[in-house]
BAKE-566071 format. One line per field, with one value per residue (C-alpha): residue in one letter; residue number from 1; x, y, z. Coordinates in pm, whole numbers. Layout:
N
rest A / ...;
nr NUM / ...;
px X / ...;
py Y / ...;
pz Z / ...;
END
This chain:
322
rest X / X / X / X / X / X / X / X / X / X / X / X / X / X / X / X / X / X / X / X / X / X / X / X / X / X / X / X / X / X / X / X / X / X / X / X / X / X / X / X / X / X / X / X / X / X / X / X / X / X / X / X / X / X / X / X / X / X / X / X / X / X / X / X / X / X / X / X / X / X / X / X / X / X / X / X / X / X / X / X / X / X / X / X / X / X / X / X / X / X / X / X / X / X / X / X / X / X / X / X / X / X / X / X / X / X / X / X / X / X / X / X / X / X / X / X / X / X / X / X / X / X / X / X / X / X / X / X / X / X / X / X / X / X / X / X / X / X / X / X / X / X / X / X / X / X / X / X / X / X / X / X / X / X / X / X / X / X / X / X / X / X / X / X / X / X / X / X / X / X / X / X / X / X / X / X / X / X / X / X / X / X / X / X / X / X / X / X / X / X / X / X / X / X / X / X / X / X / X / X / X / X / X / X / X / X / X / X / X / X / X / X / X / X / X / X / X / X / X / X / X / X / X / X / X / X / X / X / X / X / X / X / X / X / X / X / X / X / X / X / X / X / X / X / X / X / X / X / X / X / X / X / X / X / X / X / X / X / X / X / X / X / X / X / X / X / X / X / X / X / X / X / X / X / X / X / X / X / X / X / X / X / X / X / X / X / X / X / X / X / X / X / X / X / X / X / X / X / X / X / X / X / X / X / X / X / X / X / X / X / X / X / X / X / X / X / X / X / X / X / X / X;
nr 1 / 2 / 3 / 4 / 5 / 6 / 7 / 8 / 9 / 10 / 11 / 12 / 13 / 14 / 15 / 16 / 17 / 18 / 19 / 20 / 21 / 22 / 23 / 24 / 25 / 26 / 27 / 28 / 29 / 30 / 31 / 32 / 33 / 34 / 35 / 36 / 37 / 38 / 39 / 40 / 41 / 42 / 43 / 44 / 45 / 46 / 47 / 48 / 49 / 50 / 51 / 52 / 53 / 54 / 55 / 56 / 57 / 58 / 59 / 60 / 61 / 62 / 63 / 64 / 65 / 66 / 67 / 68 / 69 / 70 / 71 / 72 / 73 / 74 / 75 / 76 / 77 / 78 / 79 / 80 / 81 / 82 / 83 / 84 / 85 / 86 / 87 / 88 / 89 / 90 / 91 / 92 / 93 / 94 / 95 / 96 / 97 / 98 / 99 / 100 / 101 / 102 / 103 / 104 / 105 / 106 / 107 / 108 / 109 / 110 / 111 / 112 / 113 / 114 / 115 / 116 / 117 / 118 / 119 / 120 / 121 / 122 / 123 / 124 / 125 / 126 / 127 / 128 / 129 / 130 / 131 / 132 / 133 / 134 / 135 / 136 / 137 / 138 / 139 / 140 / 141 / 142 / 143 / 144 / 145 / 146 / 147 / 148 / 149 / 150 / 151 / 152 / 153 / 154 / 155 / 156 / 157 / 158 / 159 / 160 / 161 / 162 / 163 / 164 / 165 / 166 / 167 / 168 / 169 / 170 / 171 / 172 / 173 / 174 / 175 / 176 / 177 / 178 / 179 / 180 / 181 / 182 / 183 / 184 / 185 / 186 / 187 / 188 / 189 / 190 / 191 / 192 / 193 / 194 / 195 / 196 / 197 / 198 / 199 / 200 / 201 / 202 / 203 / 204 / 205 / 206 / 207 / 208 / 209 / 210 / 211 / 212 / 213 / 214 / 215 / 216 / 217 / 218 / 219 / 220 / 221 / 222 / 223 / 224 / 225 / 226 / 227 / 228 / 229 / 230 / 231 / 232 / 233 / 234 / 235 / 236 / 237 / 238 / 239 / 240 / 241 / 242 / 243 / 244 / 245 / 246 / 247 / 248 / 249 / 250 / 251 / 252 / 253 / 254 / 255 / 256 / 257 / 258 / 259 / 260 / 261 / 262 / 263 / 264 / 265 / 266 / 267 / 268 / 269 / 270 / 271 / 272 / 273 / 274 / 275 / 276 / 277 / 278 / 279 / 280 / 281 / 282 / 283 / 284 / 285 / 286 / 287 / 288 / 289 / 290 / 291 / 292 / 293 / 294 / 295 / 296 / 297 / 298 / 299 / 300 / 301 / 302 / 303 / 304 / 305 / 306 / 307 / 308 / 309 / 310 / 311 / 312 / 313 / 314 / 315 / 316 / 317 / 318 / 319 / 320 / 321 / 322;
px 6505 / 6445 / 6072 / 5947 / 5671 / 5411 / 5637 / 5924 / 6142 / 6310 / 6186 / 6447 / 6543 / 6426 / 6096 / 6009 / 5696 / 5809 / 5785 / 5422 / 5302 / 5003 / 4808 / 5046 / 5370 / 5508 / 5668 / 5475 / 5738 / 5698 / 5710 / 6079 / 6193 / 6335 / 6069 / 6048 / 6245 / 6584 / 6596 / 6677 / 6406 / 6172 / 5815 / 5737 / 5595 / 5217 / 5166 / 5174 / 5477 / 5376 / 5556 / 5491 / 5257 / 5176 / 4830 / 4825 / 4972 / 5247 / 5198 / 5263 / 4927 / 4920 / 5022 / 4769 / 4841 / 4760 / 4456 / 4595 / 4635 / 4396 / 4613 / 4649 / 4649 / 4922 / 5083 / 4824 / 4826 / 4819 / 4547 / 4435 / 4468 / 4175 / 4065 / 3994 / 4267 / 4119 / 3982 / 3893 / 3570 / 3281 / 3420 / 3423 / 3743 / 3804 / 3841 / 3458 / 3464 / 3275 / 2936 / 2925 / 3009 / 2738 / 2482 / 2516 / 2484 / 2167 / 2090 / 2088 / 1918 / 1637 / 1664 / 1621 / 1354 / 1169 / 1212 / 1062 / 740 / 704 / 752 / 508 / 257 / 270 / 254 / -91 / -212 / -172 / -334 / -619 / -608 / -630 / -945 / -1122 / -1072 / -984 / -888 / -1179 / -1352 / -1375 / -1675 / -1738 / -1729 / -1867 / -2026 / -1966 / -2267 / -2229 / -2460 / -2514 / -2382 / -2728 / -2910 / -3070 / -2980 / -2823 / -2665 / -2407 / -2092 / -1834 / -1597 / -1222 / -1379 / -1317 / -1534 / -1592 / -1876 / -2024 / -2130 / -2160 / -1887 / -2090 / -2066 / -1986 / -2201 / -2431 / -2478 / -2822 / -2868 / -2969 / -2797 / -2596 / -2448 / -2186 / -1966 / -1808 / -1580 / -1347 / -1145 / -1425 / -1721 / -1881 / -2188 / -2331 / -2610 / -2725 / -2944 / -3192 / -3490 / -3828 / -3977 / -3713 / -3934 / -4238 / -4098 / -3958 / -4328 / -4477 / -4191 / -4167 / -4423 / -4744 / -4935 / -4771 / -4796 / -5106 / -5006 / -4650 / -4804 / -5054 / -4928 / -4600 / -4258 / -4074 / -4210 / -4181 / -3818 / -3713 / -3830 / -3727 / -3349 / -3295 / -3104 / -2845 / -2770 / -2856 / -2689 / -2336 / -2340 / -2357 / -2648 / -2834 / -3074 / -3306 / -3574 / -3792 / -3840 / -4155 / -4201 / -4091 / -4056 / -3726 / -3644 / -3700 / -4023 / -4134 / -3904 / -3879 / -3564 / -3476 / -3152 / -2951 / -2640 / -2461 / -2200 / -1949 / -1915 / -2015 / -1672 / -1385 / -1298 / -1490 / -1571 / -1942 / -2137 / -2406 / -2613 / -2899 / -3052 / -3296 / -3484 / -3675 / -3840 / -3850 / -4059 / -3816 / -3535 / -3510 / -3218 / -3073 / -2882 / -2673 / -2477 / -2253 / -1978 / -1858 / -2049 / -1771 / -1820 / -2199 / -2246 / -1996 / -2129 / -2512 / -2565 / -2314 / -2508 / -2884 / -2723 / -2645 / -3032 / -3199 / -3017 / -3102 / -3275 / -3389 / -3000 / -3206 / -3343 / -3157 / -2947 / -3079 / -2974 / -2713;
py 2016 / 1768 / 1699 / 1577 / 1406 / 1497 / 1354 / 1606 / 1312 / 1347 / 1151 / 949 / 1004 / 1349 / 1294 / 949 / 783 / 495 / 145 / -20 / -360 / -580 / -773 / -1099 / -873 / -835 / -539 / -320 / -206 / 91 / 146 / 117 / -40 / -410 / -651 / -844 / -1153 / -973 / -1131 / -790 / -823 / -503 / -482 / -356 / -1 / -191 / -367 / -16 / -85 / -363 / -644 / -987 / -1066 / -1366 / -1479 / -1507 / -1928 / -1765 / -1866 / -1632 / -1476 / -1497 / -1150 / -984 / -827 / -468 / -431 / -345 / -26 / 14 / -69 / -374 / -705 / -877 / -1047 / -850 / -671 / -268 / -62 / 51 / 405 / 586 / 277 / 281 / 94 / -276 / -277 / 102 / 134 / 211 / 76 / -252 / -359 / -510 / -350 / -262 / 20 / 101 / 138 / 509 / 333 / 69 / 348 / 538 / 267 / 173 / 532 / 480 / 198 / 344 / 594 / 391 / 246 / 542 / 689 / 366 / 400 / 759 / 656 / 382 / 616 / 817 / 620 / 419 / 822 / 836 / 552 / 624 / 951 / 860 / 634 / 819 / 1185 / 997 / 1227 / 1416 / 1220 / 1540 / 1558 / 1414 / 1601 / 1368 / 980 / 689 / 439 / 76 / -179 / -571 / -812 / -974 / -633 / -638 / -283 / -1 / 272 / 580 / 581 / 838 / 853 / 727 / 594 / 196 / -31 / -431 / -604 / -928 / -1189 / -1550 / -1695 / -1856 / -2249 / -2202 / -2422 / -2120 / -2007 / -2041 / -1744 / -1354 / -1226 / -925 / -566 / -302 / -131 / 200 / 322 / 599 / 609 / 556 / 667 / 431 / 320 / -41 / -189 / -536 / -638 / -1018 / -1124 / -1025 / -1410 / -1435 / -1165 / -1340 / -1706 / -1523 / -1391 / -1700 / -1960 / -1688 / -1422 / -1554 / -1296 / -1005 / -1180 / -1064 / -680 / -778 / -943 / -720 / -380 / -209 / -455 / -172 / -129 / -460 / -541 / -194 / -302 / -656 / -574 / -306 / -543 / -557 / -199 / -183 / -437 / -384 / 10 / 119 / 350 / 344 / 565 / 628 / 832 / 732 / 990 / 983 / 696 / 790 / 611 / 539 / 519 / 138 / 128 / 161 / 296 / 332 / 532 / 658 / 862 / 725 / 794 / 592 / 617 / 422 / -6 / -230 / -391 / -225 / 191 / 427 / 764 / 868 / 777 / 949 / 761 / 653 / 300 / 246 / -5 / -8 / -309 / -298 / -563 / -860 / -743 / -526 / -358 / -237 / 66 / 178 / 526 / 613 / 811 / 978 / 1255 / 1512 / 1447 / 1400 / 1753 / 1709 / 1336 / 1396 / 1533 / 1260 / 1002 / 1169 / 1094 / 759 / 683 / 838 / 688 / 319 / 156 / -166 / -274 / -256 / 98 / 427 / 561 / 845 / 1180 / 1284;
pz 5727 / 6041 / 6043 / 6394 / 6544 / 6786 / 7085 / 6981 / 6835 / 6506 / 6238 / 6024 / 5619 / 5653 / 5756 / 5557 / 5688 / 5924 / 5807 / 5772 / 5805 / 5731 / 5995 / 5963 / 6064 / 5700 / 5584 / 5329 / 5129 / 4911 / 4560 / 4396 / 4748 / 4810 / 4858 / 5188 / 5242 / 5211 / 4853 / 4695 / 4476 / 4362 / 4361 / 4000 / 3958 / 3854 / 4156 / 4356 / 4531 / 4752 / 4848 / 4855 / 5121 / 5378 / 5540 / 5892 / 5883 / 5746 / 5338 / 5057 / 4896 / 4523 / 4344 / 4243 / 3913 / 3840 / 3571 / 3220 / 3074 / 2793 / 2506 / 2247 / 2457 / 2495 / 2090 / 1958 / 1654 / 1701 / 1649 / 1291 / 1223 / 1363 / 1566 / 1943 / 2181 / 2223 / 2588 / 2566 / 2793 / 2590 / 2273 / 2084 / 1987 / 1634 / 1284 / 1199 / 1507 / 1812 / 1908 / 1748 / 1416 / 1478 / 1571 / 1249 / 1047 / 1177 / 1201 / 819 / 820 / 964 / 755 / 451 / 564 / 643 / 304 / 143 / 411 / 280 / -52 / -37 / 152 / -177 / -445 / -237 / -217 / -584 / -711 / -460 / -583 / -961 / -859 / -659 / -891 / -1285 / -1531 / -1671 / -1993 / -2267 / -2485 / -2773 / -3099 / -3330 / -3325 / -3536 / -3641 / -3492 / -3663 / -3557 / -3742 / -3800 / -3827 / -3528 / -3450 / -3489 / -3261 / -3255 / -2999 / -2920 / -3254 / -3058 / -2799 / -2778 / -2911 / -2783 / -2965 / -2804 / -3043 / -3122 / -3322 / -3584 / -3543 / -3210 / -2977 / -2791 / -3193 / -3184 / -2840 / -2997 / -2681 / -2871 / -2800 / -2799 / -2508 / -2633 / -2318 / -2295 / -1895 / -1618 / -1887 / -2100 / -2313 / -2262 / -2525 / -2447 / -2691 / -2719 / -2827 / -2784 / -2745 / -2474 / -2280 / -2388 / -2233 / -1932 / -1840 / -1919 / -1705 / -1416 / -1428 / -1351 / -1228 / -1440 / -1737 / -1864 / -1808 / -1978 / -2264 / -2379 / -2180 / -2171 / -2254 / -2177 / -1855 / -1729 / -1858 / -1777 / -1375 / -1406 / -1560 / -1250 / -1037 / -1311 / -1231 / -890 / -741 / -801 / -703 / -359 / -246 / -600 / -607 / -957 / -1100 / -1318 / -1641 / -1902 / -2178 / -2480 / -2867 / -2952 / -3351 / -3272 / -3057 / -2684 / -2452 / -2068 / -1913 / -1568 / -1418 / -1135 / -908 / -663 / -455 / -652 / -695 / -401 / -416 / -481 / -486 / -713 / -763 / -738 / -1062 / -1269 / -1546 / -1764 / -1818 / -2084 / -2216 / -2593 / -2730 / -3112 / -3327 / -3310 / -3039 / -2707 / -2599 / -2252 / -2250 / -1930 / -1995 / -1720 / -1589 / -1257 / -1127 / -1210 / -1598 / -1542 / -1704 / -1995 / -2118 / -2095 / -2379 / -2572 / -2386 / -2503 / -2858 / -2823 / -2651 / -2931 / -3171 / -3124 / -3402 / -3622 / -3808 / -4134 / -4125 / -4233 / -3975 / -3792 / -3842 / -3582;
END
């Protein structure tokens, strides 16, 4: 049908848009349609159908070529199966995959290193754990006599419980000290005798004690190295707090004890601790005795460590009945 325009005329090819041009007088030719220049030539469908075009001296502009069709560029190899187009937007082109590849791998890595935090988390929570709540110590059932080397005493420990002696080698060099003793330990419990001699008390008061020395010497040993071997205790707990209990005689002499608790070691982790430390001076030796244990097995070890105290005694004499 004739198509017309607003004047009434008809418009030609049926109602095809007259011809267009650009501001230097050139012909804007569409797509499919010769190019200008009566050459015959076409413009190709990707450069929308326009022609080549002039500036206003009259020289051709450069073609501008149409922007590729996402695709493989041009020699390139094609796409792997399952691969985005090279030049997709969004994606990386290659064979290792886009960004959504990249992102779940390090959504995995992350992951893995998460589970190892966790992990770690737990295994510090255990061995916290394990120090601050040890496995309970169980009673002992029976006890097994320890005496000195040189007979300087005698005392019972915990039967399985382990046993270090410390002792001079003979020859050795320090051969002629009478520092002596036992450790029987069993987990966080354990029983410590450190034994020497009782002139070493006397030359102690003498060198260092001058105004004590009188009460030392002729007045309770016990006493005075039960008060001056405190700090042995004392200063490697945290908050220790003692009470001193009643004199007693030991099987090997004059005895001073008291009960004490801290908090747990001044360096380090700990549970809360429970004890005894005693000291008994016999006729040619004293001996220290620290019992202790965490507070949880305070109530189960007493009596085990009551044994042990009250069965200290001279190396040479009959061991005490259990």
């Amino acid at each position: 049908m004739t198509q017309y325009d607003l004047a009434g005329n008809p418009l030609p090819n049926g109602g095809a848009s007259q011809p267009q041009y650009d501001l230097a007088g050139n012909p804007i030719a569409p797509q499919g349609a010769p190019m200008g220049g009566g050459g015959g030539a076409y413009a190709p469908p990707g450069m929308g159908g326009q022609a080549i075009q002039y500036d206003l001296a009259g020289n051709p502009l450069p073609v501008q070529q149409a922007p590729p069709s996402y695709g493989n560029p041009a020699g390139g190899p094609p796409p792997m199966p399952g691969q985005q187009p090279y030049g997709a937007p969004g994606q990386r082109s290659g064979p290792y995959g886009g960004p959504q590849q990249a992102a779940k791998q390090s959504d995995k890595r992350g992951l893995g290193v998460g589970i190892g935090i966790v992990l770690a988390v737990l295994v510090a929570g255990g061995v916290f754990l394990k120090i601050m709540m040890p496995s309970p110590v169980p009673a002992p059932t029976s006890f097994t006599p320890f005496v000195a080397p040189n007979k300087d005493f005698q005392v019972q420990g915990p039967t399985g419980w382990d046993t270090v002696t410390a002792y001079d080698v003979p020859g050795d060099s320090s051969s002629d000290s009478t520092v002596g003793g036992v450790k029987f330990k069993s987990g966080p419990a354990f029983i410590d005798v450190t034994t020497d001699s009782v002139a070493q008390i006397r030359n102690d008061i003498l060198l260092n004690g001058a105004g004590a020395a009188p009460d030392a010497l002729f007045g309770s040993q016990a006493a005075y190295e039960q008060k001056r071997s405190k700090s042995r205790v004392s200063s490697i707990l945290k908050n220790y707090q003692e009470k001193p209990m009643p004199a007693f005689a030991s099987p090997m002499g004059e005895s001073a004890i008291a009960e004490y608790t801290a908090d747990g070691p001044k360096i380090g982790i700990g549970p809360k601790v429970h004890g005894y430390r005693m000291t008994t001076v016999g006729p040619k030796i004293f001996a220290i005795i620290n019992c202790q244990c965490p507070e949880a097995d305070w109530q189960t070890l007493k009596p085990a460590f009551v044994t042990s105290i009250n069965s200290i005694a001279d190396g040479n004499a009959a061991p005490p009945a259990p």
